[in-house]
Structure formats: C-alpha cells, structure tokens
C-alpha positions as CSV (number, residue, x, y, z in Angstrom):
1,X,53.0,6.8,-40.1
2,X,54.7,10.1,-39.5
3,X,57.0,10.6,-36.5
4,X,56.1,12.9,-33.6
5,X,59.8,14.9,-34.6
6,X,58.9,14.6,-38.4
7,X,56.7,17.1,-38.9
8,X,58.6,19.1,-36.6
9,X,61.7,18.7,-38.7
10,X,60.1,19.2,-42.5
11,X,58.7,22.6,-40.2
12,X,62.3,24.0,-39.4
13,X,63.6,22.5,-43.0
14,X,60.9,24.7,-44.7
15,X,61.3,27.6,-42.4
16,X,65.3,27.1,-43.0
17,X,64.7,28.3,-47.0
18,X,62.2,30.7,-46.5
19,X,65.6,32.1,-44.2
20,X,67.5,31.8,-47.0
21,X,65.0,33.0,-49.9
22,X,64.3,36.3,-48.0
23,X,67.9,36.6,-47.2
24,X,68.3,37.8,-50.0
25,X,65.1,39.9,-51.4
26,X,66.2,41.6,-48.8
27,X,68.8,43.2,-50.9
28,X,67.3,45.9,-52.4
29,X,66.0,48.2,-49.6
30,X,69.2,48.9,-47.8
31,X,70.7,49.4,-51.4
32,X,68.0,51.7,-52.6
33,X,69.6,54.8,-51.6
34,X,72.6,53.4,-53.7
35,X,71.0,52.5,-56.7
36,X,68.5,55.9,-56.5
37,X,71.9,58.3,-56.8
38,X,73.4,56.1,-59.2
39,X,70.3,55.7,-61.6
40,X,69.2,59.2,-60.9
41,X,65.8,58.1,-60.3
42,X,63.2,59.7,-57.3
43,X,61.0,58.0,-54.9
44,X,58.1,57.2,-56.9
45,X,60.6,55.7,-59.9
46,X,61.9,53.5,-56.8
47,X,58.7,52.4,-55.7
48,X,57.8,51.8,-59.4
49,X,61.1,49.7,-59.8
50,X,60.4,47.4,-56.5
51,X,56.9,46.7,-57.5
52,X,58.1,45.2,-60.2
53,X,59.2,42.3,-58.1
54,X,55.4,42.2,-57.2
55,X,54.0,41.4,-60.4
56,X,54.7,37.6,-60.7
57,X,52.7,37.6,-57.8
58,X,49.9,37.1,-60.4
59,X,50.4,33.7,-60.9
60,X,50.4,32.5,-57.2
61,X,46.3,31.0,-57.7
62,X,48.1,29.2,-60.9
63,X,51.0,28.0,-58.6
64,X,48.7,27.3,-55.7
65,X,46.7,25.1,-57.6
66,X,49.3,22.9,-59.5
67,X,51.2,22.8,-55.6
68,X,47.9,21.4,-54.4
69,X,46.9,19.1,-57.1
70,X,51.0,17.9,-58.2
71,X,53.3,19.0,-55.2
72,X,54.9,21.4,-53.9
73,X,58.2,20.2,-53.3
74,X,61.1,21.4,-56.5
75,X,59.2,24.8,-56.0
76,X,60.3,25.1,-52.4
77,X,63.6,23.3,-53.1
78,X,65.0,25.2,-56.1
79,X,63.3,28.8,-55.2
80,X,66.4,29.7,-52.7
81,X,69.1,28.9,-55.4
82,X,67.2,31.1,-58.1
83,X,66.5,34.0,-55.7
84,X,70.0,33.9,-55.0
85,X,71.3,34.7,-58.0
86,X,68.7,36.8,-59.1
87,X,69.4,39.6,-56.3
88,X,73.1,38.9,-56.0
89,X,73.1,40.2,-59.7
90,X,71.6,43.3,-59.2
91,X,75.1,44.9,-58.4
92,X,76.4,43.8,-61.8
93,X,73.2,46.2,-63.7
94,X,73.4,49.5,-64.7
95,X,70.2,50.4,-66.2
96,X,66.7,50.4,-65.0
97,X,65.6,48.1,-67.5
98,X,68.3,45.3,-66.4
99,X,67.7,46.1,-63.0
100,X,64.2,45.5,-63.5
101,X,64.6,42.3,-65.5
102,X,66.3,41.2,-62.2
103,X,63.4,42.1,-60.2
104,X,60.7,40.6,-62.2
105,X,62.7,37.5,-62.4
106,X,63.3,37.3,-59.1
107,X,59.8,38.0,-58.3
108,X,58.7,35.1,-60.2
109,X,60.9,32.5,-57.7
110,X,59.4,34.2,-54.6
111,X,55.9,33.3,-56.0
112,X,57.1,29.7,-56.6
113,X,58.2,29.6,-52.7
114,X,55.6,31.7,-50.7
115,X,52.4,30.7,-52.8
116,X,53.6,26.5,-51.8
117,X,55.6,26.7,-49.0
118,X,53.0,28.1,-46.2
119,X,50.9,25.5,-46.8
120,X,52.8,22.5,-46.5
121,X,54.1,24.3,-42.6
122,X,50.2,24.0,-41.9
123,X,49.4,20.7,-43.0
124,X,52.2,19.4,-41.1
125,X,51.3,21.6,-37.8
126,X,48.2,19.9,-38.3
127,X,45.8,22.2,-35.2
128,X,48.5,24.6,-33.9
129,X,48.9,26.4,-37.4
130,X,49.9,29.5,-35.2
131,X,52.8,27.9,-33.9
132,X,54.1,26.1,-37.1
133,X,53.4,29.3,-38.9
134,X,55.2,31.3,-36.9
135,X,58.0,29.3,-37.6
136,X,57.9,29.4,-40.6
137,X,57.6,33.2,-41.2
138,X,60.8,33.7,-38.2
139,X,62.8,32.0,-40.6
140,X,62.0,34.5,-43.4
141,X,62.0,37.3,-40.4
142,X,65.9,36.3,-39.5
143,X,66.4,36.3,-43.1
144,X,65.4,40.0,-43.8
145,X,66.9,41.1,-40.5
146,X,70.4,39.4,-42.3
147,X,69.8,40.2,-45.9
148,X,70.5,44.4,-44.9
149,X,73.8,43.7,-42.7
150,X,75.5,41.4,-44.9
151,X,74.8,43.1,-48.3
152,X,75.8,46.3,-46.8
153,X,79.2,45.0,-45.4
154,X,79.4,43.0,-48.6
155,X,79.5,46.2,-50.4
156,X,82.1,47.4,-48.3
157,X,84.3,44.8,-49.0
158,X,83.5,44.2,-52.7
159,X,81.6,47.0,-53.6
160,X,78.5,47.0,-55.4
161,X,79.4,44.8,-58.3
162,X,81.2,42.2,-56.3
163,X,77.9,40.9,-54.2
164,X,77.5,37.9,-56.8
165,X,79.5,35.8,-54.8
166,X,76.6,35.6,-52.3
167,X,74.6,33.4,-54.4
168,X,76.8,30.4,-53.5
169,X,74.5,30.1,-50.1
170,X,71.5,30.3,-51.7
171,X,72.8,27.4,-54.6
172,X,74.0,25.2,-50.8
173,X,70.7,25.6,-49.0
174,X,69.4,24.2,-52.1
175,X,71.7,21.3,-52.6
176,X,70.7,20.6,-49.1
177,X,67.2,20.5,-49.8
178,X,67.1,18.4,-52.5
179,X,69.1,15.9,-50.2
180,X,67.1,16.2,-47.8
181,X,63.7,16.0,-49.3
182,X,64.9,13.4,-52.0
183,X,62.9,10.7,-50.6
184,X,60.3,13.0,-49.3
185,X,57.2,13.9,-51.2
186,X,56.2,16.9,-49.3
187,X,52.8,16.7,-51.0
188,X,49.4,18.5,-49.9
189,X,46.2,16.8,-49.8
190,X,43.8,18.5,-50.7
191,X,40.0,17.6,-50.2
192,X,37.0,18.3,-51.9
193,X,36.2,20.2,-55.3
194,X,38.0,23.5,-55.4
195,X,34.9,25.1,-57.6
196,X,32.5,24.0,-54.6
197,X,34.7,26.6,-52.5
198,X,34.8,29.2,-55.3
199,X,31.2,30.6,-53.2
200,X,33.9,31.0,-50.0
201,X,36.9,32.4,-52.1
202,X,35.0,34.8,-53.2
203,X,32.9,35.8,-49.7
204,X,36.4,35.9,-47.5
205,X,39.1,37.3,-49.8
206,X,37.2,40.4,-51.1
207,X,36.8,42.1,-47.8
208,X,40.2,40.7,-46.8
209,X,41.8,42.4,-49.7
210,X,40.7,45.8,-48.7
211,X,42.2,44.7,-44.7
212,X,45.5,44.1,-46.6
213,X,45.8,47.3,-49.1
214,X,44.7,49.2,-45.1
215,X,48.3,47.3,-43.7
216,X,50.0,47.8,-46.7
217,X,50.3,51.4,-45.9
218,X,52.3,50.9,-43.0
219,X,54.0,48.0,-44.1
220,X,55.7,49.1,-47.0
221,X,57.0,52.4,-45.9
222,X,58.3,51.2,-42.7
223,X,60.0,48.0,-45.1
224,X,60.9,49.8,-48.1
225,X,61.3,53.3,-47.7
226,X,63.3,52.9,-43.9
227,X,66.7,53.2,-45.6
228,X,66.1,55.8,-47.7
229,X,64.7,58.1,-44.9
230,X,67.3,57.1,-42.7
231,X,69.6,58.2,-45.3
232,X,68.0,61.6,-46.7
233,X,67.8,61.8,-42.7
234,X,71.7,62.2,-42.6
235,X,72.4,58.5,-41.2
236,X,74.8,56.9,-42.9
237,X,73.5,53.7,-44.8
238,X,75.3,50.7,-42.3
239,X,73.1,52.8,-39.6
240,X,70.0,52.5,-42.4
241,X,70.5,49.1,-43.1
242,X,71.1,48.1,-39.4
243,X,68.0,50.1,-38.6
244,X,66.0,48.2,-40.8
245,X,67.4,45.0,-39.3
246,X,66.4,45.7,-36.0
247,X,62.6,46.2,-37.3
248,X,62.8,42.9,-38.8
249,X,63.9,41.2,-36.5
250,X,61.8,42.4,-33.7
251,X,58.9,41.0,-36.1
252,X,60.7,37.9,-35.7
253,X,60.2,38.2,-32.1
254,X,56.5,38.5,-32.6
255,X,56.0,35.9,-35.2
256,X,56.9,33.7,-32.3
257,X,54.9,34.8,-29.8
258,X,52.0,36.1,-31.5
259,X,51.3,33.5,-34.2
260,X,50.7,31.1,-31.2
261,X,48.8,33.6,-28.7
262,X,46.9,33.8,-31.8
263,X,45.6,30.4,-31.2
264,X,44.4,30.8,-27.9
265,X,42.8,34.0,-28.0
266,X,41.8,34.7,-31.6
267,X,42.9,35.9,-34.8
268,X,41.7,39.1,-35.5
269,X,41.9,40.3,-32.0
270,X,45.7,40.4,-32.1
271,X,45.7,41.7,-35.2
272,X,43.3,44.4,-34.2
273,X,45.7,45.1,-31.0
274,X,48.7,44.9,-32.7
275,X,47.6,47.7,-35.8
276,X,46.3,50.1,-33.4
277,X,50.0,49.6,-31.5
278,X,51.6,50.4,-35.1
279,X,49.8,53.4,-35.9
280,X,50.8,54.8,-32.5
281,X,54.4,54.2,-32.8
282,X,54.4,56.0,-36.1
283,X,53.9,59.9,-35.1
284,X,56.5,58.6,-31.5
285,X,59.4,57.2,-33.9
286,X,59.1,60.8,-36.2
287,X,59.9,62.5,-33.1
288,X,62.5,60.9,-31.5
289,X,66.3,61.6,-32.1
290,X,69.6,59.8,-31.0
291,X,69.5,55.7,-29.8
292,X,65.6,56.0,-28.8
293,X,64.9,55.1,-32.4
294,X,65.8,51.8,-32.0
295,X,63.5,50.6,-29.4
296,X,60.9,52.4,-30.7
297,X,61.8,50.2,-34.2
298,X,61.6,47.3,-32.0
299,X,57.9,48.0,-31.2
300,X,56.9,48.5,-34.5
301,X,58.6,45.4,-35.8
302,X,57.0,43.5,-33.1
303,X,53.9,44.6,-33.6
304,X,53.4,45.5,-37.3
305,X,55.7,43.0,-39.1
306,X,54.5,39.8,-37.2
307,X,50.9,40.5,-38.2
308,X,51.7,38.3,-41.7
309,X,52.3,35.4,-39.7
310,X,48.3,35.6,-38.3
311,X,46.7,36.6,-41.6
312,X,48.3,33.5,-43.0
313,X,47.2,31.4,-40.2
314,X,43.5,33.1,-40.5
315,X,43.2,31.7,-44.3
316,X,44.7,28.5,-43.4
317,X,41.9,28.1,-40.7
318,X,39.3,28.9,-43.9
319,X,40.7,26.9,-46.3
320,X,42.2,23.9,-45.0
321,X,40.4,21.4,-48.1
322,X,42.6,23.5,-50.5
323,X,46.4,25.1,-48.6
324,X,48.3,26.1,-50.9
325,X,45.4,27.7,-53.6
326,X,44.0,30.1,-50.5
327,X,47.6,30.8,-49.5
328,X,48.4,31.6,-53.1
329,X,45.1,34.0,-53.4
330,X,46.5,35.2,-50.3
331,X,49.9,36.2,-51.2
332,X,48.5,37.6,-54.6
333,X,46.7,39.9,-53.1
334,X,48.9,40.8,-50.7
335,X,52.0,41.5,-52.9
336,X,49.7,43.4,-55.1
337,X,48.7,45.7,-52.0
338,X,52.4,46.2,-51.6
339,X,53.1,46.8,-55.3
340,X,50.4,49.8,-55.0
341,X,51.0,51.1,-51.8
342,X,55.1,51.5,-52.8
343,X,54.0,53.9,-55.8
344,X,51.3,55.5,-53.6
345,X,53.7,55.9,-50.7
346,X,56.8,56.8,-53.1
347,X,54.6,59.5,-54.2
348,X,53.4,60.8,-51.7
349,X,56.9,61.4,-50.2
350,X,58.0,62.7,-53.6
351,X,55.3,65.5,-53.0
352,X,55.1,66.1,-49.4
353,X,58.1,64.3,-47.9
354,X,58.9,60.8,-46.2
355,X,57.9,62.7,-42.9
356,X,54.3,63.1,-43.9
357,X,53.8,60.1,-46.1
358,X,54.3,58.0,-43.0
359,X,51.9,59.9,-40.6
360,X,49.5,59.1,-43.7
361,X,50.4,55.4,-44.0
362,X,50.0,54.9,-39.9
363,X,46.0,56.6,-40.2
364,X,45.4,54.6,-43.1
365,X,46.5,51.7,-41.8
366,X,43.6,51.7,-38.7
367,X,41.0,51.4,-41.6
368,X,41.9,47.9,-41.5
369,X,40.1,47.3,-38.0
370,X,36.7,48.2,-39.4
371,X,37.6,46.5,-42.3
372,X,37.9,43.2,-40.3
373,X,34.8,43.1,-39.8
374,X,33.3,42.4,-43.4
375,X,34.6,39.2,-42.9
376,X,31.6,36.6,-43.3
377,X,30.9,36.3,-39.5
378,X,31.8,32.5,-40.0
379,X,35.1,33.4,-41.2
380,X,35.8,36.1,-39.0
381,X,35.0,34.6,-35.6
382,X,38.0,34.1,-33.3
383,X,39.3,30.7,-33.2
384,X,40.2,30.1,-29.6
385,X,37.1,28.0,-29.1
386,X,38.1,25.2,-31.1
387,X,41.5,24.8,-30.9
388,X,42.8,22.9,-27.4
C-alpha cells in the first residue's frame, strides 16, 4: 500500500520533468525574431515553421493507448533528455528544412510526455485532480517562464550556435528519473473496454474541440507571437523574452490557485470567468505604454494560461476508466488548435498587423463560452457536488 507522501512525491517528480521538458520548447518564441531576420522568412512562414512541432501531436490517441494498456513510465523518463537536445540544436541550423526537422523531432518527444504524463498526476491525486493537476502544469508553467531568460542570456554569452550546451540539464533530469523511478512502475490502470467509451469519446471531445480552436486564438498569439511584437514594437529582445516570462509565470500562479478552486466551485465556471477576463485584458494591454505592460501581462497569464490546467482536469473527471487515451485525445486536439490558429494568426498579422490580429484573437476567443455548453449536460455539469 502506497504512502500518504508517495503519491505526493511521484506528483512533484512528474511535475519536476514537465519543468524541465518545457524548459526548453520554450526556446523558440523568444528566438523567433532571431531566427525570422536570419532566415528571411515573415509571420505566416513562422507560424508555419512552429506548427510544425504540432504535428506529432497526431499520435497522442496511439501513445495514450499503449501508456494505458503497457506504461507510461520510459516515455516520461526519457522525453526531458530528447527534448533537450532537440531545441538546444536549433542554434546550430541554418535552413528551414533543418530547423524544421528539429521541430518535428522535437514535437514527437513532447507527445511522448504530455499525452502519458497528465494522467499518471491524476491517478495518483486520486479525487483532488485539480490540485495534483495544477501541479503538474506549474512545473511546465516555471519551465516556460525559464526557458525565454536563460536562452536569451545564453545567446548572449555564446551566441546563437553555442546554446547546445543546455542539453546537459535536460540529459541530468533524466538520469535522475530513471534512478528514481527504477523500482517504480508508474503504471495506469485502466478499467473497462475502451470501445464501450468510444459512444462518450465521441459525444465530449467534438464540442470540446471547437471550445479549444475558440482559446487557441488567444493562446497562441499572446505565447507565440509576444516576442516578435514586442520586438517589431521597438523592445529590445531580453525585454521580449522577459515579457513573455512574466506571462508565464503569472499562469503559474493560476495553475495553482485555480486548478484547485476548480474543484470546489466547478469547472467550466472558472473557465468561463477566466476567458471573459482574457478577452478584456487584450484591447487594455494594446493601449498601455511604459512598465504598466507588465501587470497587465500578469493578468492575462493568470487568467488565460492557467485555463490548460482545468480543461485537463475536466477530461480526467470524464474519463477516469481510460487517463492517459482521453488526455492524449485531449492534447491532440489541442496542439492541432494551436498548429492552426499560429498560421491563422501569423496571417492575419502579415495582412493587417500584430495590433489587429490580437483584438481578433481576444473576440474569438469568447466563442468558447457558448461553446461550453455543447458539452453533453452530463459532462458539462460542474463538479463541486461530488468532490469533498
């Protein structure tokens, strides 16, 4: 029999790699303006290049289901060291094609972490999935919120092409891991038949797909496209990528206290709250000047960032027979939001500047409220009535 501190302990362990894992996809957005002037590319090429790290994200249902059915555990172990190298490469390409070979590869080791990991936090948080959730996604919060400072004054000191020697932390957090969970099985247990489910697959995730191309708007051009507009805005890019940590790791600060006011007073309630706050904040941060940007950053990450945290806690409350599969759909469809919404977005400030393309991300983004509400009324019901 577990240990009260157990759990607790594989929780932080888990949440400890996805710190390190997103440390370092973090790379490429405060880089971007870099990599745009030195590859002569625009906004939509840009957007077209980071989606690429998106498209692996088509085998999370595959991953999902061998995590469920064989374990998840060399998947969240080995994901951190792979990562790491992948991204602390990018400085040594200088074409799109290598730099995109990077990407993809790259992407394919996220999906091996997000579409297990989550899953294996909510097993072992057992009925406050909020809380061990939040967690969870604070680790990968610090880790972004990290990734832009360090890479930045990485560059500074190496330059562009001397950022491989980050990948040693990623290979460490690794080694630890695997001592760590040697003896450990970090297994999932899945119940029932996953085709006797298919029915509920199918009834929650294709209304929550359209919720999650809605946030996608907002998402990805406040994550993505920050720098860039910082930049083109005549910061200089340690301002850009400092700016962008702040955002991220204000949405720490709500993973942690959102994700567990989540379990008391309902899922889709805060989410509702926290996208109308978003889309507010939008038009408010376009028109301020001088150091009330950063507060105003700090809102938005709180608000708009941390929402992740409770749509992952929403599916594991649907899908507990089967973790790690829902989570993967879950991810899948969320990465592929983000893939289009960075071309859509990249485009649309090609065409009508970064200005504009954000007031149009921020009234997009509300359609996700009403779009809540397809949920089957089973799934979408708030979950503070069952959960002491």
């Amino acid at each position: 029999m577990k240990s009260p501190q157990k759990p607790f302990r594989e929780i932080i362990s888990i949440a400890a790699g996805h710190l390190t894992h997103d440390f370092f996809t973090a790379f490429l957005a405060p880089l971007l303006p870099t990599i745009m002037d030195s590859l002569a590319i625009n906004l939509t090429t840009a957007g077209i290049l980071t989606s690429i790290a998106q498209i692996p994200s088509i085998l999370n249902p595959l991953v999902g289901y061998l995590a469920d059915k064989r374990g998840a555990k060399y998947f969240v172990i080995f994901a951190p060291a792979l990562t790491a190298t992948f991204m602390s490469s990018i400085g040594l390409s200088f074409s799109f094609t290598s730099l995109a070979v990077l990407l993809f590869l790259s992407g394919i080791s996220s999906t091996l972490f997000h579409a297990s990991s989550p899953g294996l936090v909510a097993s072992a948080s057992k009925d406050r999935k909020g809380f061990g959730l939040s967690l969870f996604m604070a680790g990968g919060g610090i880790g972004r919120s990290l990734g832009p400072v360090i890479v930045v004054w990485a560059v500074g000191l190496w330059g562009l092409t001397g950022i491989y020697r980050l990948m040693f932390i990623g290979w460490a957090v690794s080694f630890v891991l695997l001592v760590q969970f040697s003896k450990t099985s970090l297994r999932l247990k899945p119940r029932g038949s996953l085709r006797g489910d298919f029915h509920l697959f199918r009834k929650f995730f294709l209304p929550l797909a359209l919720v999650l191309v809605f946030r996608s708007a907002l998402i990805t051009s406040l994550s993505t496209y920050l720098p860039v507009f910082m930049v083109t805005s005549g910061a200089p890019l340690w301002l850009a990528g400092a700016s962008l940590s702040i955002l991220e790791l204000a949405g720490v600060s709500g993973a942690l206290l959102l994700g567990p006011a989540s379990d008391r007073i309902g899922r889709t309630r805060v989410i509702n709250i926290s996208m109308v706050v978003s889309a507010v904040l939008i038009p408010i941060l376009l028109g301020v000047e001088g150091w009330i940007i950063f507060p105003i950053l700090a809102l938005l990450g709180f608000f708009s960032i941390s929402t992740g945290t409770i749509f992952m806690a929403l599916v594991q409350d649907n899908f507990q027979d089967h973790p790690a599969t829902g989570n993967s759909i879950f991810i899948l469809i969320s990465f592929l939001s983000n893939a289009l919404m960075l071309v859509i977005i990249g485009f649309l400030g090609d065409q009508l500047g970064l200005r504009t393309a954000y007031l149009i991300s921020a009234a997009v983004s509300l359609f996700s409220i009403p779009a809540l509400k397809l949920l089957p009324a089973k799934q979408n019901q708030d979950q503070s009535d069952h959960i002491a």
